[in-house]
C-alpha positions in Angstrom: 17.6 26.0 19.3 20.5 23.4 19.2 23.5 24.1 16.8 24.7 21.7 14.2 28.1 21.1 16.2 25.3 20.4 19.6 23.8 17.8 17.6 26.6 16.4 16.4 28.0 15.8 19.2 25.0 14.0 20.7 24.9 12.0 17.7 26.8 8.4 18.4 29.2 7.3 15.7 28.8 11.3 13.8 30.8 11.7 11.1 29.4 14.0 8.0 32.2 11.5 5.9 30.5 8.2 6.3 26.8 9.3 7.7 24.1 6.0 7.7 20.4 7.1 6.5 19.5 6.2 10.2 22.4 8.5 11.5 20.8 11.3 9.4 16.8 10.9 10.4 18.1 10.9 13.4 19.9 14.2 13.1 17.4 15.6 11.6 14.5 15.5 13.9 17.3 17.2 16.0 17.3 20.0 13.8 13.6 20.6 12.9 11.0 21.8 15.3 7.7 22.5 14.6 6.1 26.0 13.9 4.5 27.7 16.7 0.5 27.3 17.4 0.4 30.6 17.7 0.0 31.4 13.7 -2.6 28.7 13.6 -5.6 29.8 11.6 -9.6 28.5 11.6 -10.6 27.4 7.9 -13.8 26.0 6.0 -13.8 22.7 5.7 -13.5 23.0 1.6 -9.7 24.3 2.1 -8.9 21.8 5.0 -8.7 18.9 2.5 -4.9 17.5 3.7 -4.1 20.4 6.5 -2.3 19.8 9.6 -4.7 20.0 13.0 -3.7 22.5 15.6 -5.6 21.3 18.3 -7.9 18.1 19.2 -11.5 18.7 18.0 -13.9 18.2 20.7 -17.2 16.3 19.8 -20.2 18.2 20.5 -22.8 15.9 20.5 -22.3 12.1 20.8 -22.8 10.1 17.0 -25.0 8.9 16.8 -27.1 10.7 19.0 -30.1 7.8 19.6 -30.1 4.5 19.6 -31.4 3.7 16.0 -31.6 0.7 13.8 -28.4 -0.4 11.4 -31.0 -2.5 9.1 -34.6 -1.7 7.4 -36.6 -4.5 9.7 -38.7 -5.3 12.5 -37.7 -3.9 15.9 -38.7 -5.8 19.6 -37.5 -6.8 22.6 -35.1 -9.0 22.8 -36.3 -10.3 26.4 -39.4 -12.4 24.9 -36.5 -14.7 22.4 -36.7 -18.1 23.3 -33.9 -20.1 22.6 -35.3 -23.2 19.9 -38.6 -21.3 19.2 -40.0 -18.9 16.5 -41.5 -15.6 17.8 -44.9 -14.0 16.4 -45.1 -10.5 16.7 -47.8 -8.2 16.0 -46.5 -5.1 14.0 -47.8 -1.9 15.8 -46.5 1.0 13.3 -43.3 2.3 11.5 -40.7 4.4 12.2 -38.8 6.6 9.8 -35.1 7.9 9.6 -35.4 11.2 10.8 -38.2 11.6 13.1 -39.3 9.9 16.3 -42.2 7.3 16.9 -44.9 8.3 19.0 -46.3 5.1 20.8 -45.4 2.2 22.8 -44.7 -1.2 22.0 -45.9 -3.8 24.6 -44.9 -7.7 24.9 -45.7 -9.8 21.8 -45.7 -6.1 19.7 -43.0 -5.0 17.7 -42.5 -1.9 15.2 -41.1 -1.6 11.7 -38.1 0.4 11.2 -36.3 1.9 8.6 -32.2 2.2 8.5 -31.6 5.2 10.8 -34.4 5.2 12.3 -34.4 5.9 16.0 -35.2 3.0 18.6 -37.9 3.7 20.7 -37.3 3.1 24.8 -37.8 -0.8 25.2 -36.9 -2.0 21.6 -32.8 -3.5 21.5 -33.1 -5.7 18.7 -33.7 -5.6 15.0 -34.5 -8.8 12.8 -34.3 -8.0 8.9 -37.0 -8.1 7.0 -35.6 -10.1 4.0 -35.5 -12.9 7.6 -39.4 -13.0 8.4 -42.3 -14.2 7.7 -44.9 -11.6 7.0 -48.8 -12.3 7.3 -51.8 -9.7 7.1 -55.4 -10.9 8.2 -58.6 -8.0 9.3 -55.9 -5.3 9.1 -53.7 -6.8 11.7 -49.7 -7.6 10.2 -47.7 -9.8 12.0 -44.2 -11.4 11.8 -42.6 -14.8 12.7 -39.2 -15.2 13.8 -37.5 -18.2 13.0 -35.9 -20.0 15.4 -32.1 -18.8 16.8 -32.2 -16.1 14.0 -30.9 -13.5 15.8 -29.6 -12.4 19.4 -30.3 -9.3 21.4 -28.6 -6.2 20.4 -28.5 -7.4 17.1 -28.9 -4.7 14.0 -28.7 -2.2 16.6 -26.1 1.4 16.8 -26.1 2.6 20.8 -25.7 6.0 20.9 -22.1 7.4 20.7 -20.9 4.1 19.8 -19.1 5.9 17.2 -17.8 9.5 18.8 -19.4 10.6 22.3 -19.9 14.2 23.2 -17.2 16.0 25.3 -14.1 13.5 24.0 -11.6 14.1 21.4 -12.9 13.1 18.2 -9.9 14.2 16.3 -6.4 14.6 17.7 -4.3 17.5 17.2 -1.4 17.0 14.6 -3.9 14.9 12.5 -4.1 15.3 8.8 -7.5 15.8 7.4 -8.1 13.5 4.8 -11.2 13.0 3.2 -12.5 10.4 6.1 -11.5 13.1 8.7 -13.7 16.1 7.0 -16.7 14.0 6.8 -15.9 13.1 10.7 -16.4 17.0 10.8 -18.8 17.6 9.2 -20.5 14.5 11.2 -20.6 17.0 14.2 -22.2 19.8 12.6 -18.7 21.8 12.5 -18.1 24.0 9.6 -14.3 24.6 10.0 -11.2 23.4 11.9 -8.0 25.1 13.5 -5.2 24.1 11.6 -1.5 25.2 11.3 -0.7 27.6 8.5 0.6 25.9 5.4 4.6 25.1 5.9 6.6 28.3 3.2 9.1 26.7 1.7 11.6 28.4 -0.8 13.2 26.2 -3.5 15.7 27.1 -6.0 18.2 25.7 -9.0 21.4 26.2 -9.1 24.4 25.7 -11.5 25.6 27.3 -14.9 24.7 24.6 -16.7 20.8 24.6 -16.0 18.3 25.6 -18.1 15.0 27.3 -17.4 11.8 26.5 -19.7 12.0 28.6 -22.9 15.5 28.5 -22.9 17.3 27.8 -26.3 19.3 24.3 -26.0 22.8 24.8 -25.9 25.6 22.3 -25.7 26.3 21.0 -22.2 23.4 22.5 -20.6 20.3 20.7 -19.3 16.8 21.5 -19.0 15.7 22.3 -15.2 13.4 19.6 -14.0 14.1 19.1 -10.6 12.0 22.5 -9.8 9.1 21.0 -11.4 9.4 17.8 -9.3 10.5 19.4 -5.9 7.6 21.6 -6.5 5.0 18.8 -7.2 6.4 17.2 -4.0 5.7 20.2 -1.7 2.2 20.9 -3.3 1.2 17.2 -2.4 2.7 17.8 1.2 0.2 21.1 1.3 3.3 23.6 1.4 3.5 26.9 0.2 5.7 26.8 -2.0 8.3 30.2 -3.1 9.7 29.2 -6.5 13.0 31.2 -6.9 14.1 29.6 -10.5 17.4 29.1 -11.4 20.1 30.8 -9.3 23.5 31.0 -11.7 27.2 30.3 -10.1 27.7 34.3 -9.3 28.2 34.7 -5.5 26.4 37.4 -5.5 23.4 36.0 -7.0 23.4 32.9 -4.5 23.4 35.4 -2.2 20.6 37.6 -2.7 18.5 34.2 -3.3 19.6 32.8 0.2 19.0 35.9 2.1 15.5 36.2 0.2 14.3 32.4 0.5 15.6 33.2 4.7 13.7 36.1 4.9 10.5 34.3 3.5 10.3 30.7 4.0 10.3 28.4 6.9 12.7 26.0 4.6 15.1 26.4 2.0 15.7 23.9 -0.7 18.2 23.8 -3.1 19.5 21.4 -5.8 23.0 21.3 -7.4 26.2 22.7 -5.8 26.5 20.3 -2.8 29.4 17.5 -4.5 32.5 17.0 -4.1 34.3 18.9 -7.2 31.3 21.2 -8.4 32.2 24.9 -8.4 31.6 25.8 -4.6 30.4 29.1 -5.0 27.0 27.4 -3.7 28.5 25.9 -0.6 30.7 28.4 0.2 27.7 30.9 0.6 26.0 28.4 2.8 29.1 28.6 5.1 29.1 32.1 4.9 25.2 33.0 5.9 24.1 30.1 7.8 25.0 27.2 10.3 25.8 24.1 8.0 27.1 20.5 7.3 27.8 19.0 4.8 27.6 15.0 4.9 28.5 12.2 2.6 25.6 9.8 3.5 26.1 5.9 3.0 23.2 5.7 0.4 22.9 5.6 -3.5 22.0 7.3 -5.1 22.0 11.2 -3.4 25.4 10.8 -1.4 26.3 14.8 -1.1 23.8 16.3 0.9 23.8 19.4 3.0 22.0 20.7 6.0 21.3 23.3 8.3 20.2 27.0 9.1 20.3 30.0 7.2 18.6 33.2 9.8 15.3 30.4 11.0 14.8 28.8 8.0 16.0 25.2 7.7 18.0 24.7 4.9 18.4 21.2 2.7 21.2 21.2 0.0 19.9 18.4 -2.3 22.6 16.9 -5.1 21.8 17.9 -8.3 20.9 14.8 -10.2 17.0 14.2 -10.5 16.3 10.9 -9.3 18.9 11.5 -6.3 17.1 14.5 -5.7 13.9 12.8 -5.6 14.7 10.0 -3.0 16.8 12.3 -0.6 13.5 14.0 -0.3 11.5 11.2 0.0 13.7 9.8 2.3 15.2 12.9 4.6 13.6 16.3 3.6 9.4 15.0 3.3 9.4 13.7 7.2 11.3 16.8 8.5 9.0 19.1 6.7 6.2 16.8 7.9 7.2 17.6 11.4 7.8 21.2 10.8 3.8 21.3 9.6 3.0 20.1 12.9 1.7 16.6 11.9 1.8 13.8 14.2 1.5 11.1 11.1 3.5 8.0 11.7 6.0 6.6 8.7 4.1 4.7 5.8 4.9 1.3 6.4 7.3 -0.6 4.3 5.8 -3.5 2.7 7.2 -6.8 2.0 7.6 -8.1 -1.7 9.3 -10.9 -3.5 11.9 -10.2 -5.9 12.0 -11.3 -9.4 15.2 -10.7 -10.1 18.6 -10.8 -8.5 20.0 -7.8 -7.0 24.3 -6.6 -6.3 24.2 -4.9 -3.1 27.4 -4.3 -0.9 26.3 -4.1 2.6 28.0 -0.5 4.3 25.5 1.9 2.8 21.5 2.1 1.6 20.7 1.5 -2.0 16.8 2.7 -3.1 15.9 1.0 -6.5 13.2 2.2 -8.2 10.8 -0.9 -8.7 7.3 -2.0 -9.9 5.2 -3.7 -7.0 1.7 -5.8 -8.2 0.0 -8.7 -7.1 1.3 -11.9 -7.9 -1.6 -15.3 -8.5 -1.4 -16.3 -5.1 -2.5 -12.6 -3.4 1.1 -12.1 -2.8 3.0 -8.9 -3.9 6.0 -9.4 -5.7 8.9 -7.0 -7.2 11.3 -5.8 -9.9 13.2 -3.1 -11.0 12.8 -0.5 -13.8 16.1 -1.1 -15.4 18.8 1.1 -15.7 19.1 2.7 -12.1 21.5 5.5 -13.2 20.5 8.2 -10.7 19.7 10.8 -14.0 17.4 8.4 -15.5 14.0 10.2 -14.2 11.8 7.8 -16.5 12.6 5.2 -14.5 10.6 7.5 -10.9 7.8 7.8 -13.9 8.0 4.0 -14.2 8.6 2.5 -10.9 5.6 2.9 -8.2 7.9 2.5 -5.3 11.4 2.2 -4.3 12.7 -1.2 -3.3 14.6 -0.6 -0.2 17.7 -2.1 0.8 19.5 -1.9 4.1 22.4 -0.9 5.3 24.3 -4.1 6.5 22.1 -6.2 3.4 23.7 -7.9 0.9 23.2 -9.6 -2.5 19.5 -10.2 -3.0 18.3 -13.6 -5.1 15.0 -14.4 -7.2 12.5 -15.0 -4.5 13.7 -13.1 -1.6 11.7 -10.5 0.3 12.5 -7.0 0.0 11.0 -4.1 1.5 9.4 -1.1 -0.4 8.4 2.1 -0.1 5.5 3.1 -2.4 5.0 6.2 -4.0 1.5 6.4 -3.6 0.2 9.7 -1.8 4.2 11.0 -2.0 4.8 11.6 -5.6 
């Protein structure tokens, strides 16, 4: 396990005064490992809905299993098509989804088939029936092909064209979403190793915070960044230790660090962390655990701390609610990501015109909270929400992503493309 001064000093260009957002992803998946295999768990399939995979899942049996028909329609061999020429076939029987036809099907023959339906030995193509010309005479049914219609192989699934038995239908670090449980379930598997949920302890902190049934008083605010830190760990599947709201006493912060170490892989706390607050908070992470504390090159959520406190990982958010939220989105959600074991790639930032003109000086990241739609043309286009103070929480309630802008970016005018981040599937 590396130290913070070990990665640090591996880290070109470190300095906790003037830290890029690359500078700190990059720290970070320094500092964060994940959890060990060895507490992974087997679960139904109704509780794996958005768990991490602990190992690939093997296919046993090959999907599908027969050749069989992607079309209701009439099923022959494609060795009798003749290019320029319409085929007559004689219709021999009719096979169902679900069982097997008994019989054989000679030259000039062919069988009707159902979606699904296996293909006997012989058949490889499938015309639809909507495409034929259908004629009954003494009992006898028989199709016409049209000319050029279709070519063999056509309307047909080989078997284990989609999954094949003995090869890794699923790879470990996976999330299961809802495609990957019916993937499952595809192979007659009723439940899945997986990691066991991430614990992560989150707590308040500051005189001047309120709890929920509180009486108002002046100066003091209402606590809301539990209730959104909380909502952003339940999406990520975490189990999540709510510790309330720790007061400025030194011996309260410390009993709630030593607890939240004790339980929790993670420790997240809000408040405490600026330059100027009382720093009863950040004293006590000096005391009990390995940390830093960085000004990063981004607004809004400049203070931030990190580290180690006994095993758990510990993120010092700032205080204010919308800087709390994009910190998270931005630093603490992929670190805890790889904690959980998941192998899940970045969301891709998409590309969007602007509608209005934005000030940016180039030396640090700015996130604006924006609204992304569709503009006439099928291209998406951009603005803000307003007011981009980083207390105004209305505006995360508002926007449905951040517009992103870099580090060495400037000015931005109407009609330039920005990159966002979208909130969808985060918060």
């Amino acid at each position: 396990m590396k130290s913070i001064d070990d990665i640090a000093a591996a880290l070109q260009g470190y300095d906790p005064q003037a830290l890029s957002v690359t500078q700190v992803g990059d720290f970070l998946a320094q500092l964060v490992q994940p959890i060990s295999a060895d507490e992974s768990q087997d679960v139904y399939l109704f509780d794996a809905l958005g768990r991490i995979l602990a190992q690939d899942v093997i296919s046993p049996i090959s999907v599908p299993a027969h050749n069989n028909s992607a079309m209701d329609g009439f099923a022959f061999d494609a060795t009798q098509l003749v290019a320029d020429q319409p085929l007559t076939f004689r219709v021999v029987g009719t096979a169902l989804a679900g069982k097997s036809w008994q019989g054989k099907v000679n030259a000039g023959e062919c069988l009707k088939i159902m979606t699904g339906a296996i293909l006997p030995d012989g058949l490889d193509t499938v015309v639809p029936q909507e495409f034929v010309q259908l004629s009954s005479e003494h009992d006898v049914t028989t199709i016409t092909v049209p000319p050029n219609l279709v070519k063999p192989g056509d309307n047909r699934r080989l078997a284990g064209e989609d999954l094949m038995q003995g090869q890794p239908a699923l790879q470990g670090g996976q999330p299961l979403t809802p495609a990957a449980l019916g993937l499952v379930a595809s192979l007659g598997l009723p439940d899945v190793r997986v990691h066991r949920r991430l614990r992560v302890a989150y707590f308040s902190t500051g005189d001047e915070v309120l709890s929920l049934g509180e009486a108002p008083r002046e100066g003091a605010v209402y606590d809301s960044n539990r209730y959104t830190v909380f909502g952003l760990l339940t999406r990520m599947g975490c189990e999540v230790i709510d510790m309330g709201v720790v007061r400025d006493d030194p011996a309260l912060l410390e009993a709630a660090f030593s607890r939240a170490a004790q339980e929790a892989d993670a420790i997240i706390t809000s408040g405490g962390v600026s330059v100027g607050e009382a720093d009863f908070t950040k004293a006590m992470m000096k005391k009990l655990g390995d940390v830093a504390f960085w000004k990063i090159a981004m607004r809004p959520g400049r203070p931030m701390a990190v580290g180690r406190i006994g095993k758990s990982v510990l993120f010092g958010l700032p205080g204010n609610p919308v800087a709390v939220m994009v910190t998270f989105l931005a630093f603490v959600r992929p670190a805890l990501l790889r904690m959980m074991g998941s192998s899940a790639q970045p969301v891709p930032l998409l590309r969007a015109k602007c509608l209005e003109p934005l000030r940016k000086k180039a030396g640090r990241t700015e996130y604006q909270r924006g609204v992304v739609n569709s503009a006439p043309d099928g291209t998406l286009q951009v603005r803000t929400t307003g007011n981009q103070g980083s207390g105004v929480l209305s505006s995360m309630v508002q926007g449905n992503g951040l517009i992103v802008l870099h580090h060495n970016q400037g000015n931005v005018a109407v009609g330039d493309e920005v990159d966002v981040m979208m909130f969808e599937g985060a918060i």
